[in-house]
N, C-alpha and C positions, 0 to 999 in steps of 0.2 A: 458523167457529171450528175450529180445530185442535187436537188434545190429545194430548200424549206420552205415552204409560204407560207404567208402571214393572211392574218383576217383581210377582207377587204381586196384581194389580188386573185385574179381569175387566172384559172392553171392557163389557158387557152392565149392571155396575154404574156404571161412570165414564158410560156414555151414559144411565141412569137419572139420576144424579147432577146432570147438564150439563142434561137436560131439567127437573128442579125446579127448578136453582136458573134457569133463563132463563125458564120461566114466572112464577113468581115474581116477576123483574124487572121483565119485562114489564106484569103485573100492578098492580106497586105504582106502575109508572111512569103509566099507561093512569090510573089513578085520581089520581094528583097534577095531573092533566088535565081531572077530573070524568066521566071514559070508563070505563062499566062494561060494556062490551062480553067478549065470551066469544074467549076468543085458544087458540088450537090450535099446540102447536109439537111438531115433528118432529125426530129426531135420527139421523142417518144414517152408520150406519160404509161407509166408502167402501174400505176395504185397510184390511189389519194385517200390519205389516210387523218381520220379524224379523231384529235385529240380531244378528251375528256378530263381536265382537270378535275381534282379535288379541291375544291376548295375550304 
C-alpha cells in the first residue's frame, strides 16, 4: 500500500492509522472464514519524500 500525506499528518500517525484499520480487516475477514488465528501486521515507512512546488 501506498499513502500520500498531506501537510499537517505525522507519518508516525497515518502508519499507526493503516496498521489498525488492516488489522482489523484482516481480522473481521479471517473470522467470516471461521479462522480465529492471531495475525501480526507490520507497517513500514520506506522514504518520505518532500515536495517543492513551483509556484
Amino acid at each position: 500500500m501506498r499513502c500520500v500525506l498531506t501537510e499537517g499528518r505525522r507519518v508516525l500517525d497515518i502508519a499507526r492509522n493503516v496498521h489498525d484499520r488492516v488489522s482489523a480487516a484482516v481480522v473481521a475477514h479471517l473470522a467470516t472464514h471461521g479462522v480465529a488465528e492471531p495475525v501480526t501486521v507490520a507497517v513500514t515507512v520506506t522514504g518520505i519524500a518532500v515536495r517543492n512546488d513551483a509556484a
